[in-house]
C-alpha positions in Angstrom: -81.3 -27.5 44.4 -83.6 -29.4 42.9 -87.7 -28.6 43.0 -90.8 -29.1 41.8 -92.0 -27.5 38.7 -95.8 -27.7 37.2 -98.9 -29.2 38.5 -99.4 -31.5 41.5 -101.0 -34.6 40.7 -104.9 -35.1 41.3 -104.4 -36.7 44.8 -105.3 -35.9 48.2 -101.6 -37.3 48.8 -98.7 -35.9 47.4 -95.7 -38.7 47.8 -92.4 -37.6 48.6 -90.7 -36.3 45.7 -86.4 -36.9 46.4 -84.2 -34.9 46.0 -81.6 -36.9 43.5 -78.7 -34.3 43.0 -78.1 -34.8 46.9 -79.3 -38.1 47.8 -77.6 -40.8 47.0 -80.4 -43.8 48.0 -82.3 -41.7 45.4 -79.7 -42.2 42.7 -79.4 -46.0 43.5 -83.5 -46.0 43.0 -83.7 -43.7 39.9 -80.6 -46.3 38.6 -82.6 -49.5 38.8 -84.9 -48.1 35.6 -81.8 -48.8 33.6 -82.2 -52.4 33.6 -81.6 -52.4 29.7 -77.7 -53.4 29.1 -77.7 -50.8 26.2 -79.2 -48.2 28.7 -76.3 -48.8 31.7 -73.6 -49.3 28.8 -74.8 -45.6 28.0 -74.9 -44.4 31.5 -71.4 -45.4 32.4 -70.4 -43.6 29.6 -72.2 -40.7 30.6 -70.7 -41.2 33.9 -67.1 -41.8 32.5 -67.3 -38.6 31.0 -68.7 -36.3 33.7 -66.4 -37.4 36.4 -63.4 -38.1 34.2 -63.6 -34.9 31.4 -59.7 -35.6 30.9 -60.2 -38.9 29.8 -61.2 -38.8 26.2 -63.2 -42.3 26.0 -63.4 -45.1 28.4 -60.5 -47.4 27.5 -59.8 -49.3 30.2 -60.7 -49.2 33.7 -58.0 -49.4 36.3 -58.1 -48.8 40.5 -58.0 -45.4 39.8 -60.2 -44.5 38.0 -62.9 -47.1 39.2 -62.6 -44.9 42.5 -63.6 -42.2 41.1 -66.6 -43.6 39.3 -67.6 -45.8 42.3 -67.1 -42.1 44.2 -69.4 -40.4 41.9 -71.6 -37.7 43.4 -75.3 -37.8 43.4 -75.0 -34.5 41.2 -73.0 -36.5 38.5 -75.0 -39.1 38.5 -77.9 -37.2 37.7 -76.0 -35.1 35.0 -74.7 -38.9 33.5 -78.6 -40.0 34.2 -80.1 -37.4 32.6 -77.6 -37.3 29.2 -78.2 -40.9 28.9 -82.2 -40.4 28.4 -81.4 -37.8 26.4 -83.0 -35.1 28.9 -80.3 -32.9 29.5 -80.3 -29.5 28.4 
């Protein structure tokens, strides 16, 4: 479960804040701000590697394996999101 940590901005309104480990419309939002090519090169990596661990390196894609990536849970994606900025601990 994801929640808010730390100080609310100075606002009378406080904007919904998604919940991106669960929500996948969130995911698909939080994805756009990777509209460098070096930035989504690095997040399907990221991605490659948390929902395929057996798979060494991406070599080659086939209908397999796309599945699974194109399956991806909002949690992974986070996890591949986060490793990608270089926020994950």
């Amino acid at each position: 479960m994801c929640n808010w940590i730390g100080d609310l901005p100075n606002s009378s309104v406080v904007e919904y804040i998604p919940r991106f480990t669960t929500d996948l419309n969130a995911c698909h939002e939080m994805e756009k701000v990777l509209d460098d090519g070096g930035l989504w090169k690095g997040y399907c990596n990221r991605l490659w590697e948390v929902v395929c661990p057996q798979f060494e390196q991406m070599s080659g894609l086939n209908a397999a394996v796309a599945l699974l990536l194109l399956h991806a849970t909002a949690a992974q994606r986070c996890e591949a999101f986060l490793k990608t900025l270089g926020l994950w601990r």
